[in-house]
C-alpha positions as CSV (number, residue, x, y, z in Angstrom):
1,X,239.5,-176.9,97.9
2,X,240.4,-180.2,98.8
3,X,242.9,-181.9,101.7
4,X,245.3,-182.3,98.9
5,X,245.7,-178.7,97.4
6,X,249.1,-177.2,98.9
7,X,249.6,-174.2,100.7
8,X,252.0,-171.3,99.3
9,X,254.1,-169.5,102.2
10,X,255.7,-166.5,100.7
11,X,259.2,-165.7,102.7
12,X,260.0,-161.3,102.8
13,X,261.4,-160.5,105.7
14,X,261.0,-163.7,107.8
15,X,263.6,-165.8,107.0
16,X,263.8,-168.1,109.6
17,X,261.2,-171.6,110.4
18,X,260.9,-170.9,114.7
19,X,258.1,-168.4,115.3
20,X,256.8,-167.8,111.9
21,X,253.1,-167.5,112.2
22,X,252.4,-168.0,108.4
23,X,254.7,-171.2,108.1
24,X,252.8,-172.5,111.0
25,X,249.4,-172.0,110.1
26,X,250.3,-173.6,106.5
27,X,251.8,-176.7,108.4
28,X,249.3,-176.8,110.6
29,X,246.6,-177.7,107.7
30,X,248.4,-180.6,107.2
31,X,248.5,-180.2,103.5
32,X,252.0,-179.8,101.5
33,X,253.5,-176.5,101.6
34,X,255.4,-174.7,99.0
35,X,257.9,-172.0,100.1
36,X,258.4,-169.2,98.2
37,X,260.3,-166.5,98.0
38,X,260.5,-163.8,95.0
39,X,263.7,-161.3,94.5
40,X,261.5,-158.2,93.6
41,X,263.3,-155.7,91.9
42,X,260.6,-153.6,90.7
43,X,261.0,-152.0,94.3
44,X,259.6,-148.3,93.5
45,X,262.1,-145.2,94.4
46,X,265.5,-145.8,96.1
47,X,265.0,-148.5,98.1
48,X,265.9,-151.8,96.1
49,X,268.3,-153.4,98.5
50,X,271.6,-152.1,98.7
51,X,274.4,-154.1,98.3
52,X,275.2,-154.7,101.9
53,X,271.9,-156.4,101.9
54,X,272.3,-158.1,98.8
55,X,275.5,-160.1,100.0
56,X,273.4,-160.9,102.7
57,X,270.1,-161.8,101.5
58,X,272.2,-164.2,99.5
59,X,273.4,-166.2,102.6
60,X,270.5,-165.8,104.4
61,X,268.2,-167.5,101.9
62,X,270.7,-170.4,101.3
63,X,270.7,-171.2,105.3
64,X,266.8,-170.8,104.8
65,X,266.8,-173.1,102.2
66,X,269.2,-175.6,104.3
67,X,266.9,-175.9,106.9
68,X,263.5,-175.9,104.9
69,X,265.5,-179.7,103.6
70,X,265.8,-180.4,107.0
71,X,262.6,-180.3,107.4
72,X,261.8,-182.4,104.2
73,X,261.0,-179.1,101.9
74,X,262.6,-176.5,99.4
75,X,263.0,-173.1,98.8
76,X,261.5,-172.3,95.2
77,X,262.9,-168.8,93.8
78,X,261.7,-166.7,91.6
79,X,262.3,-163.3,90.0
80,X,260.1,-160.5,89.2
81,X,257.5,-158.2,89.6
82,X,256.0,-160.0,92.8
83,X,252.2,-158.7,92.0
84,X,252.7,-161.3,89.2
85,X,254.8,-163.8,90.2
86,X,253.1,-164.6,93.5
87,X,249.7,-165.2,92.2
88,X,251.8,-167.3,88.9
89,X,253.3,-169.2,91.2
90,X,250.3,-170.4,93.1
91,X,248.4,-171.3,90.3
92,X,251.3,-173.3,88.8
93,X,251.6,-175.4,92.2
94,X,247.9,-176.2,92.1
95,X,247.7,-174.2,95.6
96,X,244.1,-173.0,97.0
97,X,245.3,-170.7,99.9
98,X,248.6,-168.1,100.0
99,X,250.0,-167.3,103.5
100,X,252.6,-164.6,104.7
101,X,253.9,-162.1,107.3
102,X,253.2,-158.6,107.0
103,X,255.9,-156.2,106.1
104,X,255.3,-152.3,106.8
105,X,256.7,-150.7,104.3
106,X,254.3,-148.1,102.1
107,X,255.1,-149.8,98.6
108,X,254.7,-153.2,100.3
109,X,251.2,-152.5,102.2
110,X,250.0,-151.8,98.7
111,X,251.6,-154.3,96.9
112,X,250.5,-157.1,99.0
113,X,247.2,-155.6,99.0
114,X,246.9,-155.9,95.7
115,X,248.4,-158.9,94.9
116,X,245.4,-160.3,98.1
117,X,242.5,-158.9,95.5
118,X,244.2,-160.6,93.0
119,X,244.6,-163.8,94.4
120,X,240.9,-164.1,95.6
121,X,239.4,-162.9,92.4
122,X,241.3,-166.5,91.5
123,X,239.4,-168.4,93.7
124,X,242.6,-168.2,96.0
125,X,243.1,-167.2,99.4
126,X,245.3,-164.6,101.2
127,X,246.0,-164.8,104.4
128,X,248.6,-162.2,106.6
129,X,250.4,-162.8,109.4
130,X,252.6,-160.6,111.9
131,X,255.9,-162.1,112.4
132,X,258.3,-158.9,112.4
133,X,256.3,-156.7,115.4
134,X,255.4,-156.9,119.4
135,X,252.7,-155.2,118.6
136,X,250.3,-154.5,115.4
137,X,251.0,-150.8,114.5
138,X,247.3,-149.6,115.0
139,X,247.1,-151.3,118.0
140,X,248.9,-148.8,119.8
141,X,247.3,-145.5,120.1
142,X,247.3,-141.6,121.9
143,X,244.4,-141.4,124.3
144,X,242.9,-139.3,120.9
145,X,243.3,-142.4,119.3
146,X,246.1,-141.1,116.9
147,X,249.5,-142.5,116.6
148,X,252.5,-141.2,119.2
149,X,254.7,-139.4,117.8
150,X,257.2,-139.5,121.4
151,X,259.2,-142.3,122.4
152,X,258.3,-142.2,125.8
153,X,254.4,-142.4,126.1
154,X,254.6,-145.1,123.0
155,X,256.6,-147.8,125.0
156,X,255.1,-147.0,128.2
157,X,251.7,-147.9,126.5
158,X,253.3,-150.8,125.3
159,X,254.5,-152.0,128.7
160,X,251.2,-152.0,130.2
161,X,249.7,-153.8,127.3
162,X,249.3,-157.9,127.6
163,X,253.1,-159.0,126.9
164,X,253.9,-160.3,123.5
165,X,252.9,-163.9,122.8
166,X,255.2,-166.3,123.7
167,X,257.3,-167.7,120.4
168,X,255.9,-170.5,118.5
169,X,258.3,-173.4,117.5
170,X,259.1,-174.6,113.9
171,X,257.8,-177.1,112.9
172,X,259.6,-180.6,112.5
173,X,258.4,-181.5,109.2
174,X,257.0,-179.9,106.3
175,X,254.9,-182.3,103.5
176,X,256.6,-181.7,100.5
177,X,253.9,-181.3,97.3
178,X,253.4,-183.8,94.4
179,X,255.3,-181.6,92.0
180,X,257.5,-179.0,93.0
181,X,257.2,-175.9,90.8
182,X,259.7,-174.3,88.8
183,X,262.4,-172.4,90.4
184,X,265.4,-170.0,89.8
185,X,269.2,-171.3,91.0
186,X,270.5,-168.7,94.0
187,X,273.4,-168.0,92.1
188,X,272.1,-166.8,88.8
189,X,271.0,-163.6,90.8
190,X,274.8,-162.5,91.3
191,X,273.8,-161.2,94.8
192,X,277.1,-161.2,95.6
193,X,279.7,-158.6,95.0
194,X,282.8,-159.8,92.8
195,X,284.9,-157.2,90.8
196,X,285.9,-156.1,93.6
197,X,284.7,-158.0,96.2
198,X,284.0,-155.3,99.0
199,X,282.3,-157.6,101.3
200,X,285.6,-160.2,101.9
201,X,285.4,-159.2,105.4
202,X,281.6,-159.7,106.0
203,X,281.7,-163.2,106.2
204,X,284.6,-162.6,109.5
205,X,281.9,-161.2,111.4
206,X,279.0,-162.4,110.7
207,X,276.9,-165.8,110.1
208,X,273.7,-165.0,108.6
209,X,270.7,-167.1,108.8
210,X,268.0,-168.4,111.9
211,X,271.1,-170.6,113.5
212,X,273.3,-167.1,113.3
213,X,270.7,-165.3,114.5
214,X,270.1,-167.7,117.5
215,X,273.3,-168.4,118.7
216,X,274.3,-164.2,118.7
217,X,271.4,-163.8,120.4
218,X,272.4,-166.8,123.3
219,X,275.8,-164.9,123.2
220,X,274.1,-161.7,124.3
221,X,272.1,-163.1,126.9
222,X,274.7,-165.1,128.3
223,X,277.9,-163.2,128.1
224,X,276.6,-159.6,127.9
225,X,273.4,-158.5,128.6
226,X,274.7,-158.0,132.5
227,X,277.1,-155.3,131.4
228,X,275.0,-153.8,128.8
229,X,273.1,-150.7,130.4
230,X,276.6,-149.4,131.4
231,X,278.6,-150.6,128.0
232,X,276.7,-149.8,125.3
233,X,277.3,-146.7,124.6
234,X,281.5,-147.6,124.2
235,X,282.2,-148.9,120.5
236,X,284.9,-150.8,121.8
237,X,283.1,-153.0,124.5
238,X,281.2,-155.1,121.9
239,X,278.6,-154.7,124.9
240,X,275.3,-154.6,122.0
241,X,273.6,-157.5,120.8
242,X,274.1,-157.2,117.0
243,X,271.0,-158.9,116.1
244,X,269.4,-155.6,113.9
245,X,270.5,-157.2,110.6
246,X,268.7,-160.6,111.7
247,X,266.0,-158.8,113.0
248,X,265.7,-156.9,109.6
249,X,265.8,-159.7,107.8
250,X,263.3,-161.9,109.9
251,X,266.1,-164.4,111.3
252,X,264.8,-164.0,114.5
253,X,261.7,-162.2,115.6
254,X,261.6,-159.5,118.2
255,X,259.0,-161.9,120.7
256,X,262.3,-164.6,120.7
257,X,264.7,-161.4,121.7
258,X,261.8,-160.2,123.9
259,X,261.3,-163.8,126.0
260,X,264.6,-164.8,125.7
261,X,265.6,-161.2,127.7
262,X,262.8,-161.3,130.0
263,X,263.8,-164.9,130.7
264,X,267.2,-163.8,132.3
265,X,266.0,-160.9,133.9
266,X,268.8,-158.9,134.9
267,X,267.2,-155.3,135.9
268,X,268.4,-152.1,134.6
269,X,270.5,-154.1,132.1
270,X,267.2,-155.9,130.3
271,X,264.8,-153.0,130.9
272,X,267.2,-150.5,128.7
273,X,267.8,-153.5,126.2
274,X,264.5,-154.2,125.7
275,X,263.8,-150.2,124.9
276,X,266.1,-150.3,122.5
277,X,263.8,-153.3,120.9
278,X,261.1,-150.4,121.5
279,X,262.9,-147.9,119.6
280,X,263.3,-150.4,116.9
281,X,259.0,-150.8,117.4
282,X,258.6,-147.2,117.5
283,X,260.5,-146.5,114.3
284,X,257.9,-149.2,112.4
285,X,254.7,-147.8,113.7
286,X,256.2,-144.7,112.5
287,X,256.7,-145.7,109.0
288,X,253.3,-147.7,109.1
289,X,251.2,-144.4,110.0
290,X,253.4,-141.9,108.2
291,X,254.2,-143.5,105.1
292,X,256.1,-140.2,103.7
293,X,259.2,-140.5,106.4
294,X,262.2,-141.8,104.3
295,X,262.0,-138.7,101.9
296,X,260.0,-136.2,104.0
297,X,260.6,-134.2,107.5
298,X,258.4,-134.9,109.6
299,X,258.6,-131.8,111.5
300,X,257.5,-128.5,109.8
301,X,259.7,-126.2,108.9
302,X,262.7,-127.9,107.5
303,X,261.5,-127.7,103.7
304,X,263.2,-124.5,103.3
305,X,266.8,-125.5,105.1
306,X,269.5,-124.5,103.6
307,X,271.4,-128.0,102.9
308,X,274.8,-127.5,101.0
309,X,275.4,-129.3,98.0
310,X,279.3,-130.3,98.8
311,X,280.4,-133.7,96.4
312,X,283.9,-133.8,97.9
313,X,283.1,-133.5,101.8
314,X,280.3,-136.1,101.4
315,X,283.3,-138.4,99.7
316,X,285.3,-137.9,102.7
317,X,282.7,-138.6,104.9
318,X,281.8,-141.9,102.9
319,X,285.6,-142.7,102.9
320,X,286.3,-142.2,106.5
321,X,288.6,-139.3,105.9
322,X,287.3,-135.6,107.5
323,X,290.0,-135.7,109.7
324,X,287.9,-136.5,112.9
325,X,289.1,-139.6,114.2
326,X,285.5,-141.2,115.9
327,X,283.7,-140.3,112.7
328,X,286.4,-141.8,110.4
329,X,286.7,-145.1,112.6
330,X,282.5,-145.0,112.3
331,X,282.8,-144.9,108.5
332,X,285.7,-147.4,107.6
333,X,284.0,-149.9,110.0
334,X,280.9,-149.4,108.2
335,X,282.6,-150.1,104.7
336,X,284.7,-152.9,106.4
337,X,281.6,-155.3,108.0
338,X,278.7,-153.7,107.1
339,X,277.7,-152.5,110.5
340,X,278.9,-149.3,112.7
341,X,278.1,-149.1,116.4
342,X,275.0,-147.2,117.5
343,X,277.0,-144.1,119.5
344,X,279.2,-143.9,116.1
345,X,276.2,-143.8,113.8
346,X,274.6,-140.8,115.9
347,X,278.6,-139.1,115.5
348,X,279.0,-139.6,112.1
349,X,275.5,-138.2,111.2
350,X,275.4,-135.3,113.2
351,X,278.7,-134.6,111.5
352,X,277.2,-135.0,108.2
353,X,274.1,-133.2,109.0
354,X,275.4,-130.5,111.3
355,X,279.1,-129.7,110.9
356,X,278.7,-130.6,107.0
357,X,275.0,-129.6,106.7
358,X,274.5,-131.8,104.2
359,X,270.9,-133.5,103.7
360,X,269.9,-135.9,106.2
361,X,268.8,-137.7,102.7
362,X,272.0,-138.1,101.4
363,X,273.6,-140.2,104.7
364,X,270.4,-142.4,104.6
365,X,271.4,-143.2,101.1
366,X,275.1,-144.3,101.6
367,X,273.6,-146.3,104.9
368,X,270.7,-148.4,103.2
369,X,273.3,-149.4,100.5
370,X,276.2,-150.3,103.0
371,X,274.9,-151.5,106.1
372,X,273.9,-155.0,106.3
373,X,270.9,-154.0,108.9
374,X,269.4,-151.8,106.0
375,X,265.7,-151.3,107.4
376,X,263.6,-148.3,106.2
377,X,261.9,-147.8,109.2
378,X,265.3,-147.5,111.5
379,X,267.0,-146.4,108.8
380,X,265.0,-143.2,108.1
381,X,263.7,-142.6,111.5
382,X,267.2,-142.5,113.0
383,X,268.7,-140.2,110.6
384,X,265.7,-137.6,111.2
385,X,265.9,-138.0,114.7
386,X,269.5,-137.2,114.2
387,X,268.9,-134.2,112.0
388,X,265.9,-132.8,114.3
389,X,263.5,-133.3,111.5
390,X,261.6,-135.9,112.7
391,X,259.3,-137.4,115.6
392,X,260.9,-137.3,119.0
393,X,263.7,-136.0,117.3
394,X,266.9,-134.5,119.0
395,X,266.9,-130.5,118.5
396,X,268.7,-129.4,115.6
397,X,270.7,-127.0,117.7
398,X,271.9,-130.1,119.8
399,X,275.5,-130.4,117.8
400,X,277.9,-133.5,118.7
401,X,281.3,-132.5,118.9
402,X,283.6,-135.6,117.6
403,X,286.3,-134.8,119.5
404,X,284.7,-134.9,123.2
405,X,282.2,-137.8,122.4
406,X,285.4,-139.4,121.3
407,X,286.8,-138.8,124.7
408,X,284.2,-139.6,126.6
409,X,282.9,-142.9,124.4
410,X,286.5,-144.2,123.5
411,X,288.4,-142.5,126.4
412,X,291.9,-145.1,126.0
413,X,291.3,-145.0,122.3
414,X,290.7,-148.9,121.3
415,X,288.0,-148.0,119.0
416,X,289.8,-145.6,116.8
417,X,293.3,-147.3,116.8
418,X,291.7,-150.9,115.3
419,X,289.7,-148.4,112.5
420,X,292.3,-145.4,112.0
421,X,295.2,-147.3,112.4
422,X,297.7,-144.6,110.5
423,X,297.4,-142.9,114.1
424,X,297.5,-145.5,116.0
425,X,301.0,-144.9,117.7
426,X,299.7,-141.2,119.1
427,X,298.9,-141.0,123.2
428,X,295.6,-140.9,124.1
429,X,295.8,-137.3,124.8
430,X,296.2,-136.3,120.9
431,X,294.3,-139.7,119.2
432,X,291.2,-137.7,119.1
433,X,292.5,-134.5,118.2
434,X,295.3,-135.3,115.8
435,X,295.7,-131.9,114.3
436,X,296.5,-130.1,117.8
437,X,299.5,-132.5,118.6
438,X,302.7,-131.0,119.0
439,X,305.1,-131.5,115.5
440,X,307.4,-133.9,117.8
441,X,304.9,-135.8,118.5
442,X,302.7,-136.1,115.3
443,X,306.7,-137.2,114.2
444,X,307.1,-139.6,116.8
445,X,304.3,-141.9,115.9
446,X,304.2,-141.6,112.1
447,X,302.0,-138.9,111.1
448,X,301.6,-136.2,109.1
449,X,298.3,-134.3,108.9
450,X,297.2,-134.0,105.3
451,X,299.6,-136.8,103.7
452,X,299.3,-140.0,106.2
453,X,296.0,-138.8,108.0
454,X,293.9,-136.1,106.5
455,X,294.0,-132.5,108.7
456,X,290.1,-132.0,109.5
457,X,287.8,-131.0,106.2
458,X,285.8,-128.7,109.0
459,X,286.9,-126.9,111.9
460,X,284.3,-127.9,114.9
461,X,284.3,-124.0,116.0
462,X,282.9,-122.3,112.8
463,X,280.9,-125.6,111.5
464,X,279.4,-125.4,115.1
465,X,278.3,-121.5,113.9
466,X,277.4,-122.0,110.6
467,X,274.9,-124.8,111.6
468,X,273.1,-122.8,114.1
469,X,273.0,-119.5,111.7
470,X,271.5,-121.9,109.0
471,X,268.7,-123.3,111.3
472,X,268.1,-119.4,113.3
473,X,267.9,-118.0,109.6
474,X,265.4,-120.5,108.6
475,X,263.3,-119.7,111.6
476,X,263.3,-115.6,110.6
477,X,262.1,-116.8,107.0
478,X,265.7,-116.0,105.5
């Protein structure tokens, strides 16, 4: 090894230069470091990156790549199986040492694991990093020493344990190598959708990339974070930060969101914000110790539940049109920016899992392909928790009815008239409950139920029955 060979930083889910532990400690050798990252589509099971993710992943590696020339470097791409490409990538750059973050996913534990061995049986070394965590997943355990499995206990251990580390800073300038390797054009991987393009309205919304990710977050201390423990839970407030597709995708890292809150301390407000950043924690040390969550309950018990096979209410539900207003408004906002507000998401899945009784599995699939904060760990703990199969989950016999969280989460009905805007001219009284309205008035503001605005594909009442006869018959053995 000498003071010349580079360093190889290989970019996942850190996108961003500011408090990336593996850049830094390649920088701070002083040799010339080569960024890599590699489009891995040999991703086993279902979880290649939807297409949400796709159109972002595109943006967010050309800001990456923007700034990386700031700093007097490149972003080399390549595509493949990353056990092979990594370690041919390295070699080809002359490099002595690979660095990166740690990601927590099963399939990428043991890849990375494997592609380590393989890089020191080269006479190369591996080195891992945590950028994407407060804290390392088996650092946090029961008083048995086993992982927790409650929300509660988990971040109260966390609070008493030394804070996170404050953020370390990008650095200025990166020494560029003798010979850059070869690399692949962004373009050529057609991460973007064309024919059609479903995603037009993405780029409205959102700015991905570190500089996106920084300034929503400055937005949300400055202009929100006051008003959040009391807005949050109402869709139309835009009260909630917004960052889980940067944090998913390492734009910014949870000890920036973590300092930056704690730094405008704002009581009740920043304590219940930063729990939500410990749900998101929870969630990964979940995945990390319990590998089989995205396919399999957690609890015992639900292997035998009688989930209904239905292809034409699950196309409603995907389309935003079962007749419940708050669920549809959830859905179509989904398909429209790639995103759908935290009280919404726990709406429309109860509604799927519960008034629809269709598999938890199935909404987790149509969310990792169309939201742009597609993470496993969030993604598959949320739904269970939704669906009472998993840890710290909500009861299965606890049953959301649309129609009153609609009225209580969107009482003057802004939410629902920007998403379902067919019955948009109905008073508040009737906007959540369409099909009760009086014929006069369903005539007065332009609807009618099964033609302009589909009449509801369930009614609450029986789903409400059948749901809890399902889960009592499972317990009897039925």
């Amino acid at each position: 090894m000498s003071d010349s060979d580079p360093v190889v930083v290989w970019f996942r889910q850190d996108l961003r230069l500011a408090d990336n532990p593996a850049l830094t400690a390649a920088a701070a050798t002083g040799r010339a470091v080569v960024p890599l990252y590699v489009l891995d589509d040999d991703t086993p099971g279902p979880w290649k990156p939807g297409g949400a993710s796709r159109w972002w992943l595109y943006h967010s590696l050309a800001a990456l790549d923007c700034a990386l020339r700031a700093a007097g470097s490149q972003l080399v791409l390549r595509r493949g199986n990353a056990a092979a490409v990594v370690p041919a990538a390295a070699r080809e750059a002359g490099a002595t040492r690979v660095a990166w973050n740690r990601c927590d996913e099963p399939f990428a534990i043991r890849r990375d694991d494997a592609i380590a061995e393989t890089l020191r049986a080269s006479g190369i070394a591996a080195e891992s990093f945590n950028a994407a965590l407060l804290f390392e997943p088996w650092t946090v355990k029961t008083g048995s020493g086993g992982p927790y499995r409650v929300f509660t206990p988990f971040w109260r251990a966390c609070l008493a344990a030394p804070a996170p580390q404050a953020p370390l800073p990008k650095p200025r300038r990166l020494a560029a190598p003798k010979r850059w390797p070869s690399g692949e054009r962004l373009g050529d991987w057609r991460l973007k959708p064309t024919r059609p393009d479903w995603a037009a309205g993405f780029a409205t919304v959102w700015q991905p990339g570190e500089e996106g990710a920084r300034a929503r977050l400055r937005g949300f201390v400055d202009q929100r974070l006051a008003r959040y423990a009391d807005g949050r839970d109402r869709p139309a407030d835009e009260a909630t930060a917004r960052l889980s597709p940067h944090l998913h995708f390492g734009e910014i890292g949870p000890r920036q969101v973590w300092h930056a809150v704690r730094g405008r301390e704002t009581g009740d407000a920043a304590a219940k914000f930063l729990s939500e950043i410990g749900w998101r924690e929870f969630a990964h040390h979940l995945l990390f110790h319990f590998p089989e969550m995205p396919m399999a309950n957690l609890r015992d018990g639900f292997e035998r539940f009688p989930w209904r096979s239905d292809a034409a209410a699950l196309r409603a539900w995907q389309c935003g049109r079962t007749g419940y207003p708050t669920v549809d408004a959830g859905m179509r906002e989904l398909w429209r920016t790639g995103w759908m507000h935290n009280r919404v998401r726990m709406i429309a899945a109860s509604f799927l899992v519960k008034h629809l009784l269709i598999d938890w599995r199935e909404g987790a699939r149509w969310f990792w392909d169309t939201l742009v904060d597609a993470d496993l760990a969030n993604n598959s703990a949320g739904w269970q928790w939704v669906a009472g199969t998993g840890a710290d989950a909500a009861p299965f016999f606890r049953i959301f009815n649309p129609v009153t969280q609609g009225e209580k989460f969107d009482a003057g009905g802004a939410y629902v008239r920007c998403w379902v805007p067919e019955i948009a001219r109905l008073p508040d009284r009737w906007l959540h409950r369409p099909w009760a309205a009086p014929a006069d008035v369903l005539a007065n503001a332009g609807v009618r139920l099964g033609e302009t605005y589909p009449a509801p594909i369930v009614d609450h009442g029986q789903a409400r029955k059948r749901a809890l006869a399902a889960l009592y018959g499972r317990r009897r053995g039925c």
